[in-house]
C-alpha positions, 0 to 999 in steps of 0.5 A: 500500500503506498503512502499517497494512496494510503493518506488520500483514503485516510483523510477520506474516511476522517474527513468527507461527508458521511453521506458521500463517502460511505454510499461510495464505500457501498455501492461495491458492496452492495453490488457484490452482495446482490450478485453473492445472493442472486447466485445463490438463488439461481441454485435455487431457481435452476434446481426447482425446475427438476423437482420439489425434493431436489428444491428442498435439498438446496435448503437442507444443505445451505445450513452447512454452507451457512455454517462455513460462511459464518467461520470465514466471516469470523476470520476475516470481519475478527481479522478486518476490524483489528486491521482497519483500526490498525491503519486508523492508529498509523499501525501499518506492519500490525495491519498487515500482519492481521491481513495474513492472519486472516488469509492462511488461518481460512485457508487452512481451516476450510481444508479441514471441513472439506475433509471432515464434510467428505467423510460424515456427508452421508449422516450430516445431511439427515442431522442437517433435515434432510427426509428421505425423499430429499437426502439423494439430492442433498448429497449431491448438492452438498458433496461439492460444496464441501470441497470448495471450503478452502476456497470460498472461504478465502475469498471471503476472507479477502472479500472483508479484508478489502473493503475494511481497506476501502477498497470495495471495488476490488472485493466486488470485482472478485465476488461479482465474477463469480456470481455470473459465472455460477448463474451462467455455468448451473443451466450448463451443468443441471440440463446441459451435462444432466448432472442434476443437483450436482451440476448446480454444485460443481458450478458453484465450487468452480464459480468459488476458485475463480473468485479466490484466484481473482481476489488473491490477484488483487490483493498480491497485485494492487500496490494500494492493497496490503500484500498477502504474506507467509513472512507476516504469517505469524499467529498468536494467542494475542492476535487470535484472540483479538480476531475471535473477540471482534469476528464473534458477532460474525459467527453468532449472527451466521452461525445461529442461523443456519442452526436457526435453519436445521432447526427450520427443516426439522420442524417443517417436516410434518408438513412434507418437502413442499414446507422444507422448499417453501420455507427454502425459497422464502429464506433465499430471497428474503436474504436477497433483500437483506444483501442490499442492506448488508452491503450498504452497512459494508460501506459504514463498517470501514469508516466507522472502524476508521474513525473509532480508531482515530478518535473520531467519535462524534463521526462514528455516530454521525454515520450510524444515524444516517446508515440506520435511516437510509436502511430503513427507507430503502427496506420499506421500499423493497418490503411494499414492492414485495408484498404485491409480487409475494405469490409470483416471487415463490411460483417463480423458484417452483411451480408446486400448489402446495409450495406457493401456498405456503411460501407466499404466507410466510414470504407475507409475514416476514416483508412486514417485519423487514423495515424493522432491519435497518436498525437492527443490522447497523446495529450490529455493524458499529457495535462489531466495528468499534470492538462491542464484542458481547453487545455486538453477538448478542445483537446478531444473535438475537434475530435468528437464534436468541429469539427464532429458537423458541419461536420455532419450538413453541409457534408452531406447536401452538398455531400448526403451520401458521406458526412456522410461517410467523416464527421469524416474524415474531422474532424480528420484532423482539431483535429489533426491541433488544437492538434499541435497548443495547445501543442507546448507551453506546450512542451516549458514550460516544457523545460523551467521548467526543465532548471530552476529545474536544 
């Protein structure tokens, strides 16, 4: 990284208007998360033609992707936020130092679970909710997926590690490649070469190298990126520690939700695969949704870690307040548009009576919770950034783990099918309850620090 450069986003950070530096910082994101969750349902969508159970497979397994998702998420938001106030101090060799931390600990760490996915896959996905009917899809599906850990969470190490750098056009150049090349490869590999779910699975691991060897491109290449390096390769139980203190929130929020979902297709089960698919296609694209807002609260992340790190406290609140409103506009939106499409939207992944009946009451239920998220997911963001490592889990816990948990033991023995559909809405509400709640104070203390700095 070199110095001119290095000093133009510093003073960038610190010093332009939040409301122009952060959706510039954004828009990458956004995109790149947009483009991350449309491949994703593509799976969803090119597998759904084949059948309901195949439909139902894509859910079953994407709990196990979520759970990979959530370590790479931990490695490199734990490893990005120590780096991004690294920078902010003028720490630049520390910096780097989390940079290869972070690269070679995903690395590593994802060939281990494509070995260990390879040898328990057969009883994992009967753990995972699979019935059935849906096991022979969910082991095609999920055999591919596994041994592409090492790479898909590398690039999502790379992805974190870029954008707390500010350089999210790059993070989104590796991701968004892959993305269109999985939505152009899945029709190819399913009905082209006949390989079914697999196919869909292939397209995906193979979609994942590309994005690795393009994201390691841009970070060894890019004189503005700090260089992936074994010589700054040098672990500890500090630097760990510090990784996992800040990467926590990410865990909890990835990890509790595809407990969340495993939980899901277990209860669903007695309504047969058109609930487990339903439920499927409603969670794929709720998350589309979601992805926007993630991606604009990406843009916040570095700016607030920055400014939190260079004492800017007033700053860090400044841009919260006005991330917080614009999520919330932009959600609303997206909800009210939603709610008129919502049976079109679940027929359009598949074309199942019983499937749709389902899918549009649930896909209902959640859009009217949606706006609730923009606090919810800022939230999250700047208590993560600014090293709230507790307060930060509990908040990213709470929507799909603290709270959906018990939803789905007690709603649906309550309500019948009803209450699978309202589970995630009744725990959108109580999140966003407990979300006000923990940051209040947070907010007052960085008025009280910015009073005392000045």
């Amino acid at each position: 990284m070199t110095r001119t450069s290095g000093d133009t986003r510093a003073n960038q950070m610190l010093n332009e208007p939040v409301n122009r530096i952060i959706p510039k910082l954004a828009v990458p994101t956004i995109i790149a998360m947009l483009i991350s969750s449309i491949y994703n349902m593509a799976d969803t969508f090119f597998v759904g033609r084949i059948n309901t159970a195949a439909s139902g497979a894509i859910g079953v397994v994407f709990s196990a992707m979520g759970i990979i998702q959530a370590i790479a998420f931990t490695i490199g938001m734990g490893s990005g936020t120590n780096m991004s106030r690294a920078l902010g101090a003028g720490k630049k060799e520390e910096a780097a130092q989390f940079v290869s931390l972070a690269f070679f600990t995903a690395f590593l760490t994802g060939t281990a679970l494509a070995i260990l996915g390879q040898i328990v896959l057969d009883p994992l996905m009967y753990l995972l909710g699979a019935t059935e009917t849906i096991a022979p899809y969910a082991r095609d599906y999920a055999r591919y997926i596994f041994l592409a850990a090492p790479f898909m969470m590398s690039s999502l190490a790379m992805n974190n590690l870029l954008r707390f750098q500010g350089l999210t056009l790059y993070a989104m150049i590796g991701i968004t490649t892959g993305g269109v090349l999985n939505m152009a490869l899945d029709p190819l590999f399913i009905f082209g070469f006949g390989l079914g779910t697999a196919g869909a699975s292939i397209a995906t691991a193979l979609s994942q190298f590309v994005s690795f060897c393009i994201l390691l491109w841009m970070c060894q290449k890019k004189p503005e990126a700090i260089s992936v390096s074994r010589r700054n390769f040098k672990p500890s139980l500090n630097m760990y520690g510090r990784m996992l203190s800040n990467g926590l929130p990410s865990l909890g929020r990835q990890g509790i939700a595809s407990v969340s979902t495993i939980l899901l297709n277990h209860v669903a089960q007695p309504w047969g695969d058109p609930a487990i698919a339903a439920m499927s296609i409603v969670s794929r694209y709720i998350m589309f949704i979601n992805s926007a807002v993630i991606g604009f609260g990406q843009g916040f992340q570095p700016v607030c870690a920055f400014c939190y790190g260079a004492g800017r406290y007033g700053r860090v609140k400044e841009a919260f307040l006005y991330c917080a409103k614009v999520a919330t506009i932009i959600l609303s939106v997206l909800a009210g548009a939603s709610l008129l499409l919502s049976g079109q939207i679940v027929a359009l992944f598949r074309d199942d009576p019983k499937v749709i009946e389902i899918g549009t009451v649930a896909l209902r239920l959640q859009l009217l919770t949606m706006p609730l998220w923009g606090f919810y997911v800022m939230s999250n963001m700047m208590t993560q950034s600014i090293g709230l490592s507790a307060r930060s889990t509990i908040i990213s816990t709470a929507r799909q783990g603290i709270f959906l948990i018990p939803m789905l033991v007690l709603l649906p023995a309550l309500f019948g099918l009803f209450g699978l559909q309202a589970a995630q809405p009744a725990a959108d509400i109580c999140a966003f309850i407990l979300s006000i709640m923990l940051v209040k104070p947070v907010l007052r203390q960085l008025e009280r620090k910015n009073e005392e700095a000045a």
